[in-house]
VMD Tcl script that builds the backbone (N, CA, C; Angstrom):
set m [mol new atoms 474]
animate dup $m
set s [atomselect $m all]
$s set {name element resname resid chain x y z} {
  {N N UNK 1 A 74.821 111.031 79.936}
  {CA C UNK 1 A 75.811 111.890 80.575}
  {C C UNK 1 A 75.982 111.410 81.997}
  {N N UNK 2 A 76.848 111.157 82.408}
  {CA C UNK 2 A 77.146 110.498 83.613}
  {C C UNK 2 A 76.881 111.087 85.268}
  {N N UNK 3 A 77.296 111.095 86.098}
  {CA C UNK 3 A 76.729 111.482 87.367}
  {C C UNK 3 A 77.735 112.854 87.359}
  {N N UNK 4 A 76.770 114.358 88.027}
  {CA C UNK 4 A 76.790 115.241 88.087}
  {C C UNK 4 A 77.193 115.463 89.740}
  {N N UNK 5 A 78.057 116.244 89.939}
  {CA C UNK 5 A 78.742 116.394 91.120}
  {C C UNK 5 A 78.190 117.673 91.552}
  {N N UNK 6 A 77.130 118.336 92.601}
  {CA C UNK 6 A 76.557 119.500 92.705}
  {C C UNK 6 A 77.275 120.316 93.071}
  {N N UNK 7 A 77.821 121.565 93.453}
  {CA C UNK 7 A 78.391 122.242 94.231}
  {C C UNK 7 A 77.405 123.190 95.004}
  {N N UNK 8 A 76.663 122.242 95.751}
  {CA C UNK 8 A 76.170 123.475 97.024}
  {C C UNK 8 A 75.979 122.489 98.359}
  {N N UNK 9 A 75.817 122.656 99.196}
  {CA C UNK 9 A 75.938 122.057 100.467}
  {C C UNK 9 A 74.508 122.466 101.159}
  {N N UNK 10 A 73.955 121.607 102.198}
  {CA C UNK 10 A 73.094 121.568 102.903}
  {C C UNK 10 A 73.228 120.502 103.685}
  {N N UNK 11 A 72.873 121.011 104.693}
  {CA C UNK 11 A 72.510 120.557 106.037}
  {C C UNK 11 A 74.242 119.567 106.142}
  {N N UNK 12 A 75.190 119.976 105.964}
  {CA C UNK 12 A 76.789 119.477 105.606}
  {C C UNK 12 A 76.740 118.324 104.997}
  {N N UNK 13 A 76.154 118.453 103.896}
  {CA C UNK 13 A 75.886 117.009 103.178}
  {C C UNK 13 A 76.449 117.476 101.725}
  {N N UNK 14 A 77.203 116.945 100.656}
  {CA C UNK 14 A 77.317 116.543 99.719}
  {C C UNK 14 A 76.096 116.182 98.911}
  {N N UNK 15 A 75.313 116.531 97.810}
  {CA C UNK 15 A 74.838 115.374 97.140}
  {C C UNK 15 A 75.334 115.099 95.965}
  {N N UNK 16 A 74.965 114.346 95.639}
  {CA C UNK 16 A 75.470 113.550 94.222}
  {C C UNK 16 A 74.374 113.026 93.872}
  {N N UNK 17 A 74.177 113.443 92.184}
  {CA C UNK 17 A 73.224 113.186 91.956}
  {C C UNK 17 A 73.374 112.186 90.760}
  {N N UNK 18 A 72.587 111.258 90.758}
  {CA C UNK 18 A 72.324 110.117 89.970}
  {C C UNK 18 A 71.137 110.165 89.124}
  {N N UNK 19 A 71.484 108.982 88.176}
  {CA C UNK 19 A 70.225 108.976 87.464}
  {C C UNK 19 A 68.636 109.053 88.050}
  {N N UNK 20 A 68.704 108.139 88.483}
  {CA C UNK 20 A 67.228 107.990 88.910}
  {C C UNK 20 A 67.277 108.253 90.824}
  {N N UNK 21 A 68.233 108.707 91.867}
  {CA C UNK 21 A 67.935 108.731 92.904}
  {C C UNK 21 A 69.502 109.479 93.052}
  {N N UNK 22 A 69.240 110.360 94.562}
  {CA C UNK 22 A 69.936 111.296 94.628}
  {C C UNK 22 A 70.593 110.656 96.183}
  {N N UNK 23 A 71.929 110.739 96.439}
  {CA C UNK 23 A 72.637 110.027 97.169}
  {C C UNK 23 A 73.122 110.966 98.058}
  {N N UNK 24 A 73.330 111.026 100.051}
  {CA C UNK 24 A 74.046 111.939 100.573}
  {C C UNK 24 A 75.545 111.375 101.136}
  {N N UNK 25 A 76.371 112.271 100.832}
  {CA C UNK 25 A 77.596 111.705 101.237}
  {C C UNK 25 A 78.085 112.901 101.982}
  {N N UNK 26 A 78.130 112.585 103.267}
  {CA C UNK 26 A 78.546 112.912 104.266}
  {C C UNK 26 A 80.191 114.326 104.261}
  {N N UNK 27 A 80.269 115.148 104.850}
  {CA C UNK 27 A 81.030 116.111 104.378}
  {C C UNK 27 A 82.157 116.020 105.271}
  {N N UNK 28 A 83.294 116.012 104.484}
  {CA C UNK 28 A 84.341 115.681 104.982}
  {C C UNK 28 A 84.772 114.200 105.557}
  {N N UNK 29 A 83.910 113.361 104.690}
  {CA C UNK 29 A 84.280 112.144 104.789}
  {C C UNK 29 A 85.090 111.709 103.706}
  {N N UNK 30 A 85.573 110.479 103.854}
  {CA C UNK 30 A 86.744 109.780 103.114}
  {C C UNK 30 A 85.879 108.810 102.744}
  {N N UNK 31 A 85.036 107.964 101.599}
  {CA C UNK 31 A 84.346 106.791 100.993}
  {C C UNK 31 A 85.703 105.412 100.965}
  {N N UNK 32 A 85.594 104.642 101.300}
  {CA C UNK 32 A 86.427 103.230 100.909}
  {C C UNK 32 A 85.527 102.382 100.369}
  {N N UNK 33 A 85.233 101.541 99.080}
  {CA C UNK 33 A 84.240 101.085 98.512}
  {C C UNK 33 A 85.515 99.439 98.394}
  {N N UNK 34 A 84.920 98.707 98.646}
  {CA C UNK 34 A 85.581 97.609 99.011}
  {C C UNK 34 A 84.471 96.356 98.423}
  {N N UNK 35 A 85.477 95.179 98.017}
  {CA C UNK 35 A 84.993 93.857 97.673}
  {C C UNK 35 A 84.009 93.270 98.967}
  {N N UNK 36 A 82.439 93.603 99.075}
  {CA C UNK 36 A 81.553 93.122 100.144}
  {C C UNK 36 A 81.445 91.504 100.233}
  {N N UNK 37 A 81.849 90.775 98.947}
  {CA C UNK 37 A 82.011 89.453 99.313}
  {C C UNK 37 A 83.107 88.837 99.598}
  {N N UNK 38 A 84.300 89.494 100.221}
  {CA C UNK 38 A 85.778 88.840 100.066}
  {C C UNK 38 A 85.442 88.702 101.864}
  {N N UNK 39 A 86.049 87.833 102.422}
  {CA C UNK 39 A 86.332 87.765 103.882}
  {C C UNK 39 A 87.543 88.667 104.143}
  {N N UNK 40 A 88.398 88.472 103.631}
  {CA C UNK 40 A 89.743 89.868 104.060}
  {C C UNK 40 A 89.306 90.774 103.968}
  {N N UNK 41 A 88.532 91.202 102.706}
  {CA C UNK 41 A 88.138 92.866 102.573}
  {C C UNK 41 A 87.505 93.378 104.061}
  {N N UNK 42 A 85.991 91.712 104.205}
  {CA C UNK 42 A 85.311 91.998 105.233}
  {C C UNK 42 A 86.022 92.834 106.653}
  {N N UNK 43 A 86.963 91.783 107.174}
  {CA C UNK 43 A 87.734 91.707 108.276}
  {C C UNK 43 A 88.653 93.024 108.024}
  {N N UNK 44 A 89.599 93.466 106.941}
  {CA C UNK 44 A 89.781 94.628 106.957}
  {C C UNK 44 A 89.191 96.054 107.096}
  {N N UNK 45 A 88.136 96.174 106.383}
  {CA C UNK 45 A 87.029 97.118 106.958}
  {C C UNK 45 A 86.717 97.348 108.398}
  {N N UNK 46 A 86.257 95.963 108.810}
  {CA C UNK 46 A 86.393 95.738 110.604}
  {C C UNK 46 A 87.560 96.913 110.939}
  {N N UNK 47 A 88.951 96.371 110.833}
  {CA C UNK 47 A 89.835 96.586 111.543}
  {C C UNK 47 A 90.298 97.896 111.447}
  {N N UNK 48 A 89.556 98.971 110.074}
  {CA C UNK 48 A 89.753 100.384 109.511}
  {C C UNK 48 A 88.811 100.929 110.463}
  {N N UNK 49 A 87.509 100.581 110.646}
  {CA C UNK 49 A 86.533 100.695 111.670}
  {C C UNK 49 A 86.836 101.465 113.145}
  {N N UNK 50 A 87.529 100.087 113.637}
  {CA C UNK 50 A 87.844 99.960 114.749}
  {C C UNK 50 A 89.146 100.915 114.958}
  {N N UNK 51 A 90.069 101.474 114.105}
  {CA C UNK 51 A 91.289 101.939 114.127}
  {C C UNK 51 A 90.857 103.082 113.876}
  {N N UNK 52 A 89.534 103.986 113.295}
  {CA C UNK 52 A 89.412 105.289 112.407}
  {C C UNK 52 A 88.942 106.290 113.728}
  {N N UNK 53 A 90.119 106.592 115.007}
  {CA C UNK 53 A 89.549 107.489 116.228}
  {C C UNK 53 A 89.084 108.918 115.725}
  {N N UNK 54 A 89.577 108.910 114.421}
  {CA C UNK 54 A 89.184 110.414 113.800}
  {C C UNK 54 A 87.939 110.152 112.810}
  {N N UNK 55 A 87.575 109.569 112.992}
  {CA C UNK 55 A 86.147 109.432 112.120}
  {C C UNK 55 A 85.922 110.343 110.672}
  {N N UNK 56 A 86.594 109.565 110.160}
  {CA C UNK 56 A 87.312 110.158 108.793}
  {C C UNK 56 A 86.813 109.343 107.463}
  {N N UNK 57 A 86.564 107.706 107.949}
  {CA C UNK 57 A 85.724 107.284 107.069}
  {C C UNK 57 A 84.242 106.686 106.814}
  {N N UNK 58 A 83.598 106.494 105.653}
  {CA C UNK 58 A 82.274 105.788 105.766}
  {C C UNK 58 A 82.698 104.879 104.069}
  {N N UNK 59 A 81.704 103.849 104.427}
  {CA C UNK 59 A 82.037 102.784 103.676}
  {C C UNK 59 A 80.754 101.979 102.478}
  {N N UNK 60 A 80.908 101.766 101.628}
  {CA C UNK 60 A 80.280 101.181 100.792}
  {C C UNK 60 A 80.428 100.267 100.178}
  {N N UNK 61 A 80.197 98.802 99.546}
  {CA C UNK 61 A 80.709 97.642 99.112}
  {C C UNK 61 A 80.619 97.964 97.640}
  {N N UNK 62 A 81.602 97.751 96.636}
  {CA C UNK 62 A 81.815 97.798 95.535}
  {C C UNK 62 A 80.498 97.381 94.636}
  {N N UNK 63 A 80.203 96.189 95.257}
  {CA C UNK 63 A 78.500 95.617 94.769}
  {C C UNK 63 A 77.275 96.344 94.548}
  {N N UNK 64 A 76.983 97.261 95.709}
  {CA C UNK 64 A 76.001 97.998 96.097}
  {C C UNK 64 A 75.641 99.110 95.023}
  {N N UNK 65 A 74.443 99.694 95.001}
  {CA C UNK 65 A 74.170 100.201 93.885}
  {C C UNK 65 A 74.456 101.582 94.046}
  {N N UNK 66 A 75.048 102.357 95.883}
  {CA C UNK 66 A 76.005 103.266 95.816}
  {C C UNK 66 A 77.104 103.221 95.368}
  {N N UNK 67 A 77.497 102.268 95.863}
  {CA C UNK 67 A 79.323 101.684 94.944}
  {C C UNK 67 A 79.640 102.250 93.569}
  {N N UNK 68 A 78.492 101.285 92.941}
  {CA C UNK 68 A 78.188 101.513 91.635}
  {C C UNK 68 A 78.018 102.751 91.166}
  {N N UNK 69 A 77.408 103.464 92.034}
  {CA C UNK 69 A 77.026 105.204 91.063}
  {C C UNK 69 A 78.271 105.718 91.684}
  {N N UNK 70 A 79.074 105.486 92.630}
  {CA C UNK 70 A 79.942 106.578 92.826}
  {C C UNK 70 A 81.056 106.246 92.201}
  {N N UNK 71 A 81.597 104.547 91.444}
  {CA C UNK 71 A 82.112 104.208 90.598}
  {C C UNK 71 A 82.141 105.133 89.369}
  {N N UNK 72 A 80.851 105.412 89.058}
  {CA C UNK 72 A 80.662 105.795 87.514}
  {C C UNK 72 A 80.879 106.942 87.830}
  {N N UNK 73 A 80.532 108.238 88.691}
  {CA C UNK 73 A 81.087 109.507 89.095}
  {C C UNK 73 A 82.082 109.236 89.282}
  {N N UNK 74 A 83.168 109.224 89.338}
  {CA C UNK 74 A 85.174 109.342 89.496}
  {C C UNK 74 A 85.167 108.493 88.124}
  {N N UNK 75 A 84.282 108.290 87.693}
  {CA C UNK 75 A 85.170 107.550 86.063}
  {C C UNK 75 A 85.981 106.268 86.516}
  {N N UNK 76 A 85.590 105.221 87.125}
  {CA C UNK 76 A 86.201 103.932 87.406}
  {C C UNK 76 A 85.229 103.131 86.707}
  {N N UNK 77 A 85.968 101.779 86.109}
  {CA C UNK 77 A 85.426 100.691 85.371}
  {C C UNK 77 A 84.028 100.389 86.759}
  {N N UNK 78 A 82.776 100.106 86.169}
  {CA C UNK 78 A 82.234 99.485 87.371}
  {C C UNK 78 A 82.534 97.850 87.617}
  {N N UNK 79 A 83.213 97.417 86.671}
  {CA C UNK 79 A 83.449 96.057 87.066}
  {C C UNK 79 A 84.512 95.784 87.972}
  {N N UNK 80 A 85.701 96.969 88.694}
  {CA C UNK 80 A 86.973 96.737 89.129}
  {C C UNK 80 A 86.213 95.812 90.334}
  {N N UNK 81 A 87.504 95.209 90.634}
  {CA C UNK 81 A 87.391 94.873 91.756}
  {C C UNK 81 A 88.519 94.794 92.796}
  {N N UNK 82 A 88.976 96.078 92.636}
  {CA C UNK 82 A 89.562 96.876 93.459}
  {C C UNK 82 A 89.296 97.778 94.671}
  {N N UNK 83 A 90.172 97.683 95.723}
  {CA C UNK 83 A 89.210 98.745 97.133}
  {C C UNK 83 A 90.072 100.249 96.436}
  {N N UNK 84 A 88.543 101.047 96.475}
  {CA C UNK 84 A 88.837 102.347 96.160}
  {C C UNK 84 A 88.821 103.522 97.429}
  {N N UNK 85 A 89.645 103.747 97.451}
  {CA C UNK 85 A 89.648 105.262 98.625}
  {C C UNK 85 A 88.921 106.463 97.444}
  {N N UNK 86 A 87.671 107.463 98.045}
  {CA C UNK 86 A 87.243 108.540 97.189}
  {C C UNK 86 A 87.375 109.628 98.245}
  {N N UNK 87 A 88.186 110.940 97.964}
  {CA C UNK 87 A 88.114 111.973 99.068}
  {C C UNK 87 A 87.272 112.908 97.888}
  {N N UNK 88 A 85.394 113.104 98.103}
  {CA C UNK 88 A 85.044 113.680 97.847}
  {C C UNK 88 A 85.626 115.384 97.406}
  {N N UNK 89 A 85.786 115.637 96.043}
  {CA C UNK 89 A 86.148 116.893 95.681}
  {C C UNK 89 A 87.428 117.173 95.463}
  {N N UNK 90 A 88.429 115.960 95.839}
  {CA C UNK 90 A 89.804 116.152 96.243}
  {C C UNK 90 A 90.543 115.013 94.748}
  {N N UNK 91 A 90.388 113.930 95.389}
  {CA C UNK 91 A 91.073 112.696 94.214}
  {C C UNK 91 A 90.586 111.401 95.104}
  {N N UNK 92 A 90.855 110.064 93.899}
  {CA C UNK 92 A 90.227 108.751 94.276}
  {C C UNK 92 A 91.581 108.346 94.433}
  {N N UNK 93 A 92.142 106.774 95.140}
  {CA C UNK 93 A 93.098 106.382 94.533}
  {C C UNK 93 A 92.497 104.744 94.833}
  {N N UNK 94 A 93.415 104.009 94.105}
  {CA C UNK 94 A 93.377 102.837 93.415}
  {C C UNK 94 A 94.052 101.655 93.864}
  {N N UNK 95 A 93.657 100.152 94.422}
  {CA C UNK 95 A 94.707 99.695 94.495}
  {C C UNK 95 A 95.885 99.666 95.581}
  {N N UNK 96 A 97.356 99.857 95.429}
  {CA C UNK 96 A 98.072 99.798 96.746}
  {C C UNK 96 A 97.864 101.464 96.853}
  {N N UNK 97 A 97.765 101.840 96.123}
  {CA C UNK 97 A 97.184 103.713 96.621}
  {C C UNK 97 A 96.685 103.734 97.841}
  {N N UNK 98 A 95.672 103.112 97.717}
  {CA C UNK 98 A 94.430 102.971 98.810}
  {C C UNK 98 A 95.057 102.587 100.410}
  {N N UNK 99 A 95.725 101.490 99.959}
  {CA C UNK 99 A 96.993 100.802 101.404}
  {C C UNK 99 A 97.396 101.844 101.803}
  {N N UNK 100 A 98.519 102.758 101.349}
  {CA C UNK 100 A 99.248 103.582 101.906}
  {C C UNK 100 A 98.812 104.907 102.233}
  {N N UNK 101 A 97.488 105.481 101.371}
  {CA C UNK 101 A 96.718 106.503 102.131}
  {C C UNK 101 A 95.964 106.453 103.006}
  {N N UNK 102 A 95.460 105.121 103.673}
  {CA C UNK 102 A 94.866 104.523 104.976}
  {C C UNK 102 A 95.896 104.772 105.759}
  {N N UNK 103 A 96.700 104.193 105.672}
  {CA C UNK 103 A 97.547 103.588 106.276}
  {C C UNK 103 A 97.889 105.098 107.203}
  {N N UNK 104 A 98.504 105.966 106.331}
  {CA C UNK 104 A 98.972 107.138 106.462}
  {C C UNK 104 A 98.057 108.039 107.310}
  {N N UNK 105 A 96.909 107.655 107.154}
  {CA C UNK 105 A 95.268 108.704 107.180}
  {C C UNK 105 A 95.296 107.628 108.851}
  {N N UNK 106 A 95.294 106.302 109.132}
  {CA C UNK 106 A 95.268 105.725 110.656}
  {C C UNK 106 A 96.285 106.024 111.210}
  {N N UNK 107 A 97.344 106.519 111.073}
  {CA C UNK 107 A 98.763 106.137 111.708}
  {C C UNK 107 A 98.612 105.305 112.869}
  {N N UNK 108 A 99.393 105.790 113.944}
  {CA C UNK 108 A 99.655 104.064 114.727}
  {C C UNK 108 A 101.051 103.088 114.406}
  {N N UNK 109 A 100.267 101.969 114.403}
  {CA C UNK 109 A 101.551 100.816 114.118}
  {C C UNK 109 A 101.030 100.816 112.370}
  {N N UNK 110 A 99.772 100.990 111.767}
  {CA C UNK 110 A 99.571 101.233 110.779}
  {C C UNK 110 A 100.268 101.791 109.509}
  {N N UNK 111 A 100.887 102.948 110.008}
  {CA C UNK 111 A 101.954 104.111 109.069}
  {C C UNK 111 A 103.010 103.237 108.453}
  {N N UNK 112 A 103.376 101.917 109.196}
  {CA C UNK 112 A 104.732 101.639 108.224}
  {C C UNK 112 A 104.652 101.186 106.933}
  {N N UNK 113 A 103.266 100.644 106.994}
  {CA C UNK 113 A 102.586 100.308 105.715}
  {C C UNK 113 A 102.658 101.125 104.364}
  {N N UNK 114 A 102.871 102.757 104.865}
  {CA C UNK 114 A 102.691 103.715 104.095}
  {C C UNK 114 A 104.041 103.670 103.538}
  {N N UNK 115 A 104.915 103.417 103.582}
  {CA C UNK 115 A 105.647 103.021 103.890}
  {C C UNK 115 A 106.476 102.568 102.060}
  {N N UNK 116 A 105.695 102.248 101.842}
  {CA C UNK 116 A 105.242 101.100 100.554}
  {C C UNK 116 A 105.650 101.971 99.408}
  {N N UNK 117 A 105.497 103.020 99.569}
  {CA C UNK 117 A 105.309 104.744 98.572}
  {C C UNK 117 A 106.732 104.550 97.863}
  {N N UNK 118 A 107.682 104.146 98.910}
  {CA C UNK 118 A 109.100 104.228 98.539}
  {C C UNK 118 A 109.253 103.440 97.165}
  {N N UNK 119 A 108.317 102.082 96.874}
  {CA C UNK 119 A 108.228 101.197 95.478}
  {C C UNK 119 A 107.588 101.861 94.351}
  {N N UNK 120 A 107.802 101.636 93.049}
  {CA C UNK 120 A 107.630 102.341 92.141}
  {C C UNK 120 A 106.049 101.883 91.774}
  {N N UNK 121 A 104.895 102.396 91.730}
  {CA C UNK 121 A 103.378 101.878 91.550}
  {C C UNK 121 A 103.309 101.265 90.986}
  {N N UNK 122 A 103.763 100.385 89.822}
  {CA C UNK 122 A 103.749 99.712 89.058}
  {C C UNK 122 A 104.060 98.480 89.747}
  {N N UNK 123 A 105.302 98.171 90.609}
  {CA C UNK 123 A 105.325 97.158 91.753}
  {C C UNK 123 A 104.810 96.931 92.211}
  {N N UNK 124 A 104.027 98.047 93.398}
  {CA C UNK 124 A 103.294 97.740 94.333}
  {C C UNK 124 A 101.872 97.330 93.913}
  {N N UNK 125 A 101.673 97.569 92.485}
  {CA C UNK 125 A 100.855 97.097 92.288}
  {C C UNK 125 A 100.417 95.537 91.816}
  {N N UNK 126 A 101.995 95.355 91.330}
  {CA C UNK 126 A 102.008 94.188 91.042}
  {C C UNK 126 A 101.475 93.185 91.739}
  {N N UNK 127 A 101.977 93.377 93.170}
  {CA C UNK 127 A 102.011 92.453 94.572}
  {C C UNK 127 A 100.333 92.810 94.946}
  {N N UNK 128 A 99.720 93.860 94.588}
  {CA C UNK 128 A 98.500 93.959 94.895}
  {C C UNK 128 A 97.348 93.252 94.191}
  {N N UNK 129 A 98.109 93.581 93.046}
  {CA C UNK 129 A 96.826 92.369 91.896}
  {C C UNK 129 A 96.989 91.186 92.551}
  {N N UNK 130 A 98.567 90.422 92.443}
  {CA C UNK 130 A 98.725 89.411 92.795}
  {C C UNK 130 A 97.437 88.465 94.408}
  {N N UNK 131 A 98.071 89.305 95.131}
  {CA C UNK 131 A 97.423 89.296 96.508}
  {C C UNK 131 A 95.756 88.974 96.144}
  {N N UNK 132 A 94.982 90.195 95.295}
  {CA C UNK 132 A 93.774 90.241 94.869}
  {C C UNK 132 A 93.511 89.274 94.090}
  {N N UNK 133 A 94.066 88.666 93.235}
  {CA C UNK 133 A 93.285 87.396 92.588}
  {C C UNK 133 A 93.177 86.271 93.780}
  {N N UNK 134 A 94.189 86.305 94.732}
  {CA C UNK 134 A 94.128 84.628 95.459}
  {C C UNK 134 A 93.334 85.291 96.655}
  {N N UNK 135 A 92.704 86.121 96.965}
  {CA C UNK 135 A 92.010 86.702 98.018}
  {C C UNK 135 A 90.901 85.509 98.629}
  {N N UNK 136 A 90.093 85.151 97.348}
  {CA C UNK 136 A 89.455 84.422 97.744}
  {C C UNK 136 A 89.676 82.977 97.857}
  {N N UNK 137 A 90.825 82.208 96.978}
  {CA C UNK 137 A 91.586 80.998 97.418}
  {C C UNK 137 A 92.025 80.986 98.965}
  {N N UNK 138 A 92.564 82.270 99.620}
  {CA C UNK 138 A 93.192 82.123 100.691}
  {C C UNK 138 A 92.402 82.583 101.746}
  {N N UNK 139 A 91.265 83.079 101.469}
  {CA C UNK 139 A 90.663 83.660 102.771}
  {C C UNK 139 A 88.981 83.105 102.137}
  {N N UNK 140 A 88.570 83.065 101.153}
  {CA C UNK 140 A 86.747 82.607 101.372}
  {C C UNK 140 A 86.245 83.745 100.797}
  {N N UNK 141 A 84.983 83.502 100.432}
  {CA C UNK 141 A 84.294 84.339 100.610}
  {C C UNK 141 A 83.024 84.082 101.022}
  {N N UNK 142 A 82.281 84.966 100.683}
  {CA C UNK 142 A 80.674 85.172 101.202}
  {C C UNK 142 A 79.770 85.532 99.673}
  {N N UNK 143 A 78.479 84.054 99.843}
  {CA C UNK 143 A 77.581 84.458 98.967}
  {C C UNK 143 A 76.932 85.955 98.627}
  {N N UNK 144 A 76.967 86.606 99.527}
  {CA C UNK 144 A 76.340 87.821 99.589}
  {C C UNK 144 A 76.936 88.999 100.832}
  {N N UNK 145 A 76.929 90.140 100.650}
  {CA C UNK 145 A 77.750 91.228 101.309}
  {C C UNK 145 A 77.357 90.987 102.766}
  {N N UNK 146 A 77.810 91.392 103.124}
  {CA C UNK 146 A 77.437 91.261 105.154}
  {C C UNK 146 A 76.822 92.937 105.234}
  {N N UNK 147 A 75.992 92.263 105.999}
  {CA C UNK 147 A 74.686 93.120 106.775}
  {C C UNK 147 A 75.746 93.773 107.744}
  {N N UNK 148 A 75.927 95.295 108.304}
  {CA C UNK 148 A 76.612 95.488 109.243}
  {C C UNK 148 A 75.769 95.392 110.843}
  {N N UNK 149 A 76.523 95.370 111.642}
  {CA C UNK 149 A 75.421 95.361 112.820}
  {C C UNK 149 A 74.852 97.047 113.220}
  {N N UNK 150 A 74.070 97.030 114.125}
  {CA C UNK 150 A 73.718 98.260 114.309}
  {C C UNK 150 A 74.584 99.534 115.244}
  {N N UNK 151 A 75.779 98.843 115.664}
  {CA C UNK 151 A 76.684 99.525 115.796}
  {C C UNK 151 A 77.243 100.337 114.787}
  {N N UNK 152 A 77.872 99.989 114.274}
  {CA C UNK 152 A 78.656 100.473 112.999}
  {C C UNK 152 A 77.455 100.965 111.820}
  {N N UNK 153 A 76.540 100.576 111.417}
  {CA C UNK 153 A 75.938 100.592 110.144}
  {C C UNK 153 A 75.300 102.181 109.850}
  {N N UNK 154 A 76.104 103.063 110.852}
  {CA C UNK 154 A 75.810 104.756 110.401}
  {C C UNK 154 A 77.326 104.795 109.880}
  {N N UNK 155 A 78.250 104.075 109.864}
  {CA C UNK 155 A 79.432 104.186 108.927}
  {C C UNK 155 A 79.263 103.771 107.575}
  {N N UNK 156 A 78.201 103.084 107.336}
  {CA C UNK 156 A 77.910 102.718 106.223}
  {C C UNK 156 A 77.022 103.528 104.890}
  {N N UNK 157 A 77.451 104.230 103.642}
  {CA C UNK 157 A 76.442 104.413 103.199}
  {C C UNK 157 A 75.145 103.674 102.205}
  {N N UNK 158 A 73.920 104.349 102.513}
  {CA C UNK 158 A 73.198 103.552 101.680}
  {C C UNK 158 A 71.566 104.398 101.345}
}
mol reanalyze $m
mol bondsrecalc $m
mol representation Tube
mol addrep $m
């Protein structure tokens, strides 16, 4: 039976509970679970980071064995390798989903991005797979996920 979503709160924490270990996710946070070995993903995360003045998100690499359990809680393939937006309790979205509810969620010069909504999902997704297979032809990747520094790495869960 798959991962059990608790409904009680402590100390403003979420838990989620897993098979063998029990995970805290932060309350009223937004999860983005992202490709930890892609260099764009990398550098995008950076730049969600650096842009999030409302401290709205925390982050996990698709790889990671949080990724993974919070994959299997929202019912996503664990093999995607897709960046997932999760608004604990609310809905996940998928894909260019993810683009335009950032996008929307940073505003800024960011918002025009959102922008995108106006194309029918099936398009925008098109251009998104597309984009996602040559990710790593056009940008690299990394043998293994990046360590965050100790700045940032309370944005991170683990």
């Amino acid at each position: 039976m798959g991962c059990l979503c608790l409904k009680f709160r402590l100390n403003n924490l979420k838990w989620l509970n897993g098979k063998n270990k029990i995970m805290k996710i932060p309350e009223g946070k937004h999860i983005i679970l992202f490709d930890g070995v892609c260099n764009f993903c990398n550098t995008t995360i950076n730049k969600i980071i650096e842009k999030d003045k409302q401290d709205l998100y925390v982050f996990a690499s698709l790889q990671s064995e949080i990724g993974q359990e919070i994959l299997q809680h929202i019912g996503v393939d664990k093999t995607t390798d897709s960046i997932v937006l999760y608004q604990p309790g609310v809905a996940y979205y998928l894909k260019s989903d993810v683009v335009i509810q950032v996008a929307r969620e940073l505003g800024g010069r960011y918002y025009f991005l959102s922008w995108l909504r106006i194309f029918p999902k099936f398009l925008r997704d098109i251009g998104y797979d597309y984009f996602a297979k040559n990710r790593y032809k056009w940008f690299g990747k990394k043998d293994a996920c990046i360590i965050p520094s100790p700045e940032v790495k309370a944005k991170f869960l683990s």
